[in-house]
N, CA, C and O of each residue as an XYZ file, in Angstrom:
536
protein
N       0.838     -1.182      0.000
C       0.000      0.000      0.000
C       0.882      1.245      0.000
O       1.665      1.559      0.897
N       0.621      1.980     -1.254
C       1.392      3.318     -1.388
C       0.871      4.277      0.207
O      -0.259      4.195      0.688
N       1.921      5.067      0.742
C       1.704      6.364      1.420
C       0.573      6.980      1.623
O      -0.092      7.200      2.635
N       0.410      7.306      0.160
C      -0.516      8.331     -0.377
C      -1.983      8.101      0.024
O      -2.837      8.853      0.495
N      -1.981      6.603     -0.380
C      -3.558      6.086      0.070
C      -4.092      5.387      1.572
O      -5.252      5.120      1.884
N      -2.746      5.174      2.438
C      -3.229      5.291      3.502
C      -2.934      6.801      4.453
O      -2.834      7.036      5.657
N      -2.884      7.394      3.553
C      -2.791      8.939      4.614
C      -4.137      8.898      4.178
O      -4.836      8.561      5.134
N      -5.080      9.170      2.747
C      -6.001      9.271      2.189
C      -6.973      8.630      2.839
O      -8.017      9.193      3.170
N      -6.688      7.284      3.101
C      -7.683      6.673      4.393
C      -7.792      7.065      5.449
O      -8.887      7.298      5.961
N      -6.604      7.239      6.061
C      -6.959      7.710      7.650
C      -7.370      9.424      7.630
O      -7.803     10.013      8.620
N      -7.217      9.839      6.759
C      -7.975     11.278      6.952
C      -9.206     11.559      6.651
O      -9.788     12.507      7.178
N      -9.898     10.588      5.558
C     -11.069     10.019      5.420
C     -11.630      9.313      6.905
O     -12.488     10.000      7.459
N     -11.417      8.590      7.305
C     -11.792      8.124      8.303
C     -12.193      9.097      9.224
O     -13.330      9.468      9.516
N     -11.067      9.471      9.653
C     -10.933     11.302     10.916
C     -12.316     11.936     10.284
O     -13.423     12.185     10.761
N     -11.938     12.026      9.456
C     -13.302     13.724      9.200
C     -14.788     13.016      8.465
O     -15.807     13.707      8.466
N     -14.808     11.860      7.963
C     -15.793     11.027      7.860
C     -16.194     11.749      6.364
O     -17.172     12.451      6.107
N     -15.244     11.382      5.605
C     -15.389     11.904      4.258
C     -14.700     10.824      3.281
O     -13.747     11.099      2.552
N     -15.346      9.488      3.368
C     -14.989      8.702      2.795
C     -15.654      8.341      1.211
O     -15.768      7.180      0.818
N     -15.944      9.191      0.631
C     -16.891      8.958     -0.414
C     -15.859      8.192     -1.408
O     -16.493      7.861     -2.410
N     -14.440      7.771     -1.503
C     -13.974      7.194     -2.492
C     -14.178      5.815     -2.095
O     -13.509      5.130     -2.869
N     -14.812      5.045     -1.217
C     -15.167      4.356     -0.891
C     -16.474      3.774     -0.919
O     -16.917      2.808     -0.298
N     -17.139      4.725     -1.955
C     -18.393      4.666     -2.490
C     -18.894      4.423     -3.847
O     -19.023      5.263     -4.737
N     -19.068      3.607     -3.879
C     -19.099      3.922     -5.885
C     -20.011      3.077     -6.625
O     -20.446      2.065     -6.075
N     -20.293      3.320     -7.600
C     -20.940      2.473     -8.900
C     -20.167      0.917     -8.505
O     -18.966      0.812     -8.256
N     -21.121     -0.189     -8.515
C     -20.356     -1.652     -8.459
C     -21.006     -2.177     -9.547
O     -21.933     -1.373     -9.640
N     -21.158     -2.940    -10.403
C     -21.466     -3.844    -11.242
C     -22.606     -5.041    -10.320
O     -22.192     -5.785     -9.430
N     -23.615     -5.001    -10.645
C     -24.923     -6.100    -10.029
C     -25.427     -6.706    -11.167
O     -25.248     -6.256    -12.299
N     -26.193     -7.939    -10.852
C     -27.070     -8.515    -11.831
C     -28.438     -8.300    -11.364
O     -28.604     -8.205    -10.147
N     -29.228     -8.230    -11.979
C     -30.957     -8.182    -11.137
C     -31.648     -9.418    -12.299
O     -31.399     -9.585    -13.493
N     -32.570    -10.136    -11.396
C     -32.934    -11.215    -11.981
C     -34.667    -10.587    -12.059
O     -35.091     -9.783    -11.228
N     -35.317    -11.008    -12.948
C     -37.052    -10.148    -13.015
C     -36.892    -10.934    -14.126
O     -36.147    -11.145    -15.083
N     -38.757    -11.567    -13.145
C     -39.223    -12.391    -14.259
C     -41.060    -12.303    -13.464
O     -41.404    -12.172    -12.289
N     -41.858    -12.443    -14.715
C     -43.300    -12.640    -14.098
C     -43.781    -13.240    -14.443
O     -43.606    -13.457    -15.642
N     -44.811    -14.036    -13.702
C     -45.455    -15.364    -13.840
C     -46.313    -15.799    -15.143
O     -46.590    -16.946    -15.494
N     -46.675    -14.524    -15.793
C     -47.015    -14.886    -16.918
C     -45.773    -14.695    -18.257
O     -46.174    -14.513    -19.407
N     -45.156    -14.723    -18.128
C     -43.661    -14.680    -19.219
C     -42.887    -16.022    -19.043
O     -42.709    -16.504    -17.924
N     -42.489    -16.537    -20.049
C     -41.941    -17.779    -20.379
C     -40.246    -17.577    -19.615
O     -39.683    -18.589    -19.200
N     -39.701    -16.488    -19.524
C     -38.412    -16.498    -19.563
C     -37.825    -15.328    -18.086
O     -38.314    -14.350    -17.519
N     -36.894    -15.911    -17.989
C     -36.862    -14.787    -16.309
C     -35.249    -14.239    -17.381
O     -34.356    -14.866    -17.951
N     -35.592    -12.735    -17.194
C     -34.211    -11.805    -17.401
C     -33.070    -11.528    -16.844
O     -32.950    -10.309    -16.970
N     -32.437    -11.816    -16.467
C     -31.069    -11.218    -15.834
C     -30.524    -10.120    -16.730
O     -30.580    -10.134    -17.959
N     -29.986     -9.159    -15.970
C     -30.188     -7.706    -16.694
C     -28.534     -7.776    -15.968
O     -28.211     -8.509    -15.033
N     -27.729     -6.890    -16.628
C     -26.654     -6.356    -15.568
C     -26.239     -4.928    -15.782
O     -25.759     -4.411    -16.791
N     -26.597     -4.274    -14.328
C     -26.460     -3.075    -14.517
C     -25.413     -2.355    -13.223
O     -24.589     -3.144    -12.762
N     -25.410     -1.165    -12.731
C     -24.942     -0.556    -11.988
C     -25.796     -0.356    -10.820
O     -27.011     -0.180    -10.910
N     -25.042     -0.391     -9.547
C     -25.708      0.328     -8.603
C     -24.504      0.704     -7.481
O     -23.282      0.567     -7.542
N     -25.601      1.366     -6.179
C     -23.781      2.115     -5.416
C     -23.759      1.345     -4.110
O     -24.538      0.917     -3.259
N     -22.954      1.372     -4.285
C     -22.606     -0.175     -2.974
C     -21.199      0.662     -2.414
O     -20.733      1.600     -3.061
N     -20.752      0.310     -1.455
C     -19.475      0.831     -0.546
C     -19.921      1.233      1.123
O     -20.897      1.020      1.841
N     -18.478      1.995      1.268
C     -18.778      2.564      2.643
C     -19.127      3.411      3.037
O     -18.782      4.332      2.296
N     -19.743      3.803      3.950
C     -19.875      5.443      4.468
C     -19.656      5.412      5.720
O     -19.995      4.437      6.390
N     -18.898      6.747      6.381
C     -18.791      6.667      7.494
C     -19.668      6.982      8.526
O     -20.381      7.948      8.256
N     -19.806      6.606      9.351
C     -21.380      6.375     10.562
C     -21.214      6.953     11.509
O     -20.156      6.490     11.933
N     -21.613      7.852     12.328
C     -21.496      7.755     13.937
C     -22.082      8.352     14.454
O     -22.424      9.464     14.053
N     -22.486      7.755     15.740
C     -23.771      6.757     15.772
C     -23.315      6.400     17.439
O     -23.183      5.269     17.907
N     -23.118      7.739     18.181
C     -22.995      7.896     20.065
C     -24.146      6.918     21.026
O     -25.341      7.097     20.790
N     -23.827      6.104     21.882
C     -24.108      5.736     22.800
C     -25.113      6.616     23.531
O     -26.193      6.311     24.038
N     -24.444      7.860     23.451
C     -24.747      9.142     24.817
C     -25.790     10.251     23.571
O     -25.829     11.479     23.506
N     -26.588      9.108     22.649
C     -27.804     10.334     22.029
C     -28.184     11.589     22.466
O     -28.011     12.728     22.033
N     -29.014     10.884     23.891
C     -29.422     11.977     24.367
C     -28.533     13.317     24.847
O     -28.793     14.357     25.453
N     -27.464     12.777     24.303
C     -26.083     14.196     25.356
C     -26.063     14.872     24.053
O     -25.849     16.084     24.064
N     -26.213     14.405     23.173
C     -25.364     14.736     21.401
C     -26.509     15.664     21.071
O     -27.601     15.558     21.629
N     -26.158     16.849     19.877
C     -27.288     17.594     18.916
C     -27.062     16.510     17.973
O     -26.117     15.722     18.018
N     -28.031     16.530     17.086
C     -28.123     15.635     16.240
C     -27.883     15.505     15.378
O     -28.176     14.466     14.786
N     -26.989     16.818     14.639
C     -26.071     17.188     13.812
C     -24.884     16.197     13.991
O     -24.123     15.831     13.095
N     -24.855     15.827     15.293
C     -23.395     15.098     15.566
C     -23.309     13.881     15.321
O     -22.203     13.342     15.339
N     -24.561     13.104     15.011
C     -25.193     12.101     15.150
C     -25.478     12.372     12.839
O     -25.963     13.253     12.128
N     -24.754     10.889     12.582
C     -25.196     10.418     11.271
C     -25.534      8.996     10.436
O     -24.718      8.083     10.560
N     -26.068      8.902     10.053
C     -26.487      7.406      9.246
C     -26.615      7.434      8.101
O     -27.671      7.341      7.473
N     -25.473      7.575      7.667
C     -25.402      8.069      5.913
C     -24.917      6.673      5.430
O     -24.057      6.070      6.071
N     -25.543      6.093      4.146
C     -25.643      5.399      3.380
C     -24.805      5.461      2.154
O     -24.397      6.600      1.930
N     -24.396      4.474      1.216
C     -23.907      4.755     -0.144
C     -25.522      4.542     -0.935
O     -26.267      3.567     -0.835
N     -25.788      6.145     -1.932
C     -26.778      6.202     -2.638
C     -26.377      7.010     -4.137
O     -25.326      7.545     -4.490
N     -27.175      6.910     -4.560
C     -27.080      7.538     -6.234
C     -26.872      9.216     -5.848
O     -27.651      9.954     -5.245
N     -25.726      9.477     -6.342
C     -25.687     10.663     -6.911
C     -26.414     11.131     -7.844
O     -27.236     12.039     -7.718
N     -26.061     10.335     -9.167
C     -26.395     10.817    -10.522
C     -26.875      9.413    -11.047
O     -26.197      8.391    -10.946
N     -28.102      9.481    -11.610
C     -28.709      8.154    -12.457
C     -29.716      8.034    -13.005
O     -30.774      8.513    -12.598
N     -29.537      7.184    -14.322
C     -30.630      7.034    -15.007
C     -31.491      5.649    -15.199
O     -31.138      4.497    -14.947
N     -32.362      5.988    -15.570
C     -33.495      4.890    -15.433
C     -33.298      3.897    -17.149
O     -33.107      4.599    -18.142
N     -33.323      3.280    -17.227
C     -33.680      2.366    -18.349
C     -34.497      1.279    -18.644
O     -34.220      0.622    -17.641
N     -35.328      0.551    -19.278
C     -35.732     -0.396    -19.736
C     -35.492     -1.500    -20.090
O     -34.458     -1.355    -20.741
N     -35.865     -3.005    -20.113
C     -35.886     -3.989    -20.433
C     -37.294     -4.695    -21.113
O     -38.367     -4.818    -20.523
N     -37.078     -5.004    -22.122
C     -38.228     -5.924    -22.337
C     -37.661     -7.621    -22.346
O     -36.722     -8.237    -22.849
N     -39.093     -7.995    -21.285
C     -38.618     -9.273    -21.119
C     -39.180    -10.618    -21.662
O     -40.375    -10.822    -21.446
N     -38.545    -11.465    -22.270
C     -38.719    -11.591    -23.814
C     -39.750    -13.025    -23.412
O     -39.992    -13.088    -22.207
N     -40.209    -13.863    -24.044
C     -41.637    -14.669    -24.158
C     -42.915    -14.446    -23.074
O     -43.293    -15.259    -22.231
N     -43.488    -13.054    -23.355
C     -44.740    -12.457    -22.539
C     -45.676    -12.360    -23.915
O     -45.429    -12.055    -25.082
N     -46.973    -12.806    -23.136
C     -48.151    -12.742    -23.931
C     -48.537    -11.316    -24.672
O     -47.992    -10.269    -24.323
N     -49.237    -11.351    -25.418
C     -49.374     -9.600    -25.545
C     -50.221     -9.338    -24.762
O     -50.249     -8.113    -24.645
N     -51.103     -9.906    -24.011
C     -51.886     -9.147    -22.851
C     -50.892     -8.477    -21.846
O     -51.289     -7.461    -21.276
N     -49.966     -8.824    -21.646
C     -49.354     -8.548    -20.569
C     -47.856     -7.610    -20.632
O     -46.854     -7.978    -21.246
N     -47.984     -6.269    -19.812
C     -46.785     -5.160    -19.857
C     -45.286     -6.133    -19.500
O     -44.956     -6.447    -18.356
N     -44.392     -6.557    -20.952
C     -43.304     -7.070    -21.274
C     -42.606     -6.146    -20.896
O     -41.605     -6.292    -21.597
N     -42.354     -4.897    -19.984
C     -41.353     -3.884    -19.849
C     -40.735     -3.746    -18.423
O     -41.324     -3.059    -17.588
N     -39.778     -4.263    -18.174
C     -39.311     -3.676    -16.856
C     -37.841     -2.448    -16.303
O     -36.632     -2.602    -16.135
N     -38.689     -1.408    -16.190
C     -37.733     -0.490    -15.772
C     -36.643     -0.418    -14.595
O     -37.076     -0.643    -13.465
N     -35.041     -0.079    -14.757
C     -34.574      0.097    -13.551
C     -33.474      1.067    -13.343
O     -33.134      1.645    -14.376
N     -32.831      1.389    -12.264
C     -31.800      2.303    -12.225
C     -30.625      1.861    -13.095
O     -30.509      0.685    -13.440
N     -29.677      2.892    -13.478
C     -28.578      2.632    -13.634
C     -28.007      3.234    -13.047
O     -28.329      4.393    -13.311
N     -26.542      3.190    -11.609
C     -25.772      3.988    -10.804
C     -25.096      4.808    -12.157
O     -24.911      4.216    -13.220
N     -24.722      6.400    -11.941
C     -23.461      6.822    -12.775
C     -22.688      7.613    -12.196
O     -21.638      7.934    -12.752
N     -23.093      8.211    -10.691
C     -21.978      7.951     -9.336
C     -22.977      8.094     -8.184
O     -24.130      8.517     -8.112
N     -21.993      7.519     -7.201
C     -22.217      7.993     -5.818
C     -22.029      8.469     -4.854
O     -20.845      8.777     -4.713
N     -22.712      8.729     -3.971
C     -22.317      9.588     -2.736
C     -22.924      8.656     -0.990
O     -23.864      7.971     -0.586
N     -21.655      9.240     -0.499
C     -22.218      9.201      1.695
C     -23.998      9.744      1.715
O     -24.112      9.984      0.513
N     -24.622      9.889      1.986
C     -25.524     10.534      2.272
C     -26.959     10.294      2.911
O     -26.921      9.216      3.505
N     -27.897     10.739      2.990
C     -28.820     10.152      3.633
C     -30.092      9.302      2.389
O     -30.216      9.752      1.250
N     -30.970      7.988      2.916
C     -31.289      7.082      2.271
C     -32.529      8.206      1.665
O     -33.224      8.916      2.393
N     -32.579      8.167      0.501
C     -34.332      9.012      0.025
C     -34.760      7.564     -0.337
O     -34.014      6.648     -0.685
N     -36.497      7.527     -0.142
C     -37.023      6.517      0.109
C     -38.090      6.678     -1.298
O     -38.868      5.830     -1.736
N     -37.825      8.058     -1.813
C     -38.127      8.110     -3.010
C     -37.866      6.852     -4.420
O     -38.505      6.178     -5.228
N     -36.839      7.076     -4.099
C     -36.044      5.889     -5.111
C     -35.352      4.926     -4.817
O     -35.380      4.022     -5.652
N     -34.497      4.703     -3.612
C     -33.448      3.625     -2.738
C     -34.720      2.616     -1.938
O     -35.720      2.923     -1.290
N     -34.148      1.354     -2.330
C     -34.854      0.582     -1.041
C     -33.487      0.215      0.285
O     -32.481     -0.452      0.523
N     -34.353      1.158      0.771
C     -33.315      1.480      2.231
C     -33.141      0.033      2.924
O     -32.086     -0.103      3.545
N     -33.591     -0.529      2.916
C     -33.580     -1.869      3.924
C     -33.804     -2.903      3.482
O     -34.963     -3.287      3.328
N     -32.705     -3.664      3.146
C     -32.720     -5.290      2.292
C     -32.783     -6.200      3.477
O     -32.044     -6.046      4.449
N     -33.633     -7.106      3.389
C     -33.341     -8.209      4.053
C     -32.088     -9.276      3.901
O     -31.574     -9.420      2.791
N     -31.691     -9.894      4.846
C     -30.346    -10.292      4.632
C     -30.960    -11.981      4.102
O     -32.178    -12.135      4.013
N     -30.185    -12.938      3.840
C     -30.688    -13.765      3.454
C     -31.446    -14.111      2.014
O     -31.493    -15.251      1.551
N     -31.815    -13.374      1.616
C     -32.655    -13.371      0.172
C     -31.653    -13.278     -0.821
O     -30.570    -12.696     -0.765
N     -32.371    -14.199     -2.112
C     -31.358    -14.207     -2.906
C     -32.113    -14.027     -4.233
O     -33.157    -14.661     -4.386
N     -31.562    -13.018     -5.435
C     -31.932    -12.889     -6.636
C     -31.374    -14.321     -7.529
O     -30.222    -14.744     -7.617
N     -32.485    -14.805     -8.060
C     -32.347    -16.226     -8.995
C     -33.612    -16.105     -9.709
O     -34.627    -15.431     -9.533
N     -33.331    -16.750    -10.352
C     -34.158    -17.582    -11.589
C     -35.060    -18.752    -11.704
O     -34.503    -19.818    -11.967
N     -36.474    -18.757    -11.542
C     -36.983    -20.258    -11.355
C     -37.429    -20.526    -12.853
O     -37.864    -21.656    -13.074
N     -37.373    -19.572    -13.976
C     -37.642    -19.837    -15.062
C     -36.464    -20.035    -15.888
O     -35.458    -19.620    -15.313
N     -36.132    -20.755    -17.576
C     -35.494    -20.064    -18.201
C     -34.789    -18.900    -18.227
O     -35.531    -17.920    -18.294
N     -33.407    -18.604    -18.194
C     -32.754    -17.276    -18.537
C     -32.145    -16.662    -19.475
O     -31.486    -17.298    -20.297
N     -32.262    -15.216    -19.529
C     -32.349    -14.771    -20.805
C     -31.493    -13.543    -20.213
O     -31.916    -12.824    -19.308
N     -29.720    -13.323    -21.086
C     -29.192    -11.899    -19.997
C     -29.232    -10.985    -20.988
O     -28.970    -11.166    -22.177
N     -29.646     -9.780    -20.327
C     -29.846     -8.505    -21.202
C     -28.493     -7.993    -20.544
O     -28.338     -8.198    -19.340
N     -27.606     -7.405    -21.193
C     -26.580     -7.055    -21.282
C     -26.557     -5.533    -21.739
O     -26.721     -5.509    -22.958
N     -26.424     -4.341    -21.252
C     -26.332     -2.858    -21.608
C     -24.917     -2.500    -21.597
O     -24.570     -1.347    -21.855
């Protein structure tokens, strides 16, 4: 490990400005619906990393400024499409999703982030797969 990047860490750490530790990762998302022959695997972007937390014992002593729970979330991103391929024509063949194109520390908007994954669950396929590739 060069110098450079553990001074870069530990001063990140100190002042809780770790955003290079945040970033666009590469995911697969699996979507498929019960009336479609074929389940999609799509692979796209999203922001995965660290942020720094803290997060006092002594709440009630702290303003709450002092006090943070910042998340890795989308800076900047766009939405795109999939159509997912052997669906009836009765049925909306389109599934939309994010693409990360950076990120940031910050707090979860519930607008667009699903703030709270359950642990344990796993994205798969019980149908045929089909990868859409962007």
């Amino acid at each position: 490990m060069s110098p450079f990047f553990v001074m870069s860490l530990l001063f990140g750490l100190t002042f809780g400005q770790t955003a290079s530790l945040c970033a666009p990762s590469e995911y697969t998302i699996h979507v498929e619906k019960r009336e479609c022959a074929y389940c999609l695997a799509i692979n796209t972007t999203i922001c995965a990393g660290f942020c720094m937390t803290r997060d006092s014992n002594g709440k009630k002593l702290l303003l709450k400024s002092a006090l943070s729970q910042n998340v890795c979330t989308y800076k900047e991103m766009l939405y795109q499409t999939a159509l997912i391929p052997g669906c009836p024509h009765h049925t909306m063949p389109y599934y939309s999703y994010p693409v990360a194109l950076s990120c940031k520390c910050g707090k979860c908007n519930t607008d667009y982030s699903d703030c709270v994954r359950e642990r344990g669950t796993t994205s798969h396929c019980t149908k045929p797969q089909k990868l859409c590739s962007l």
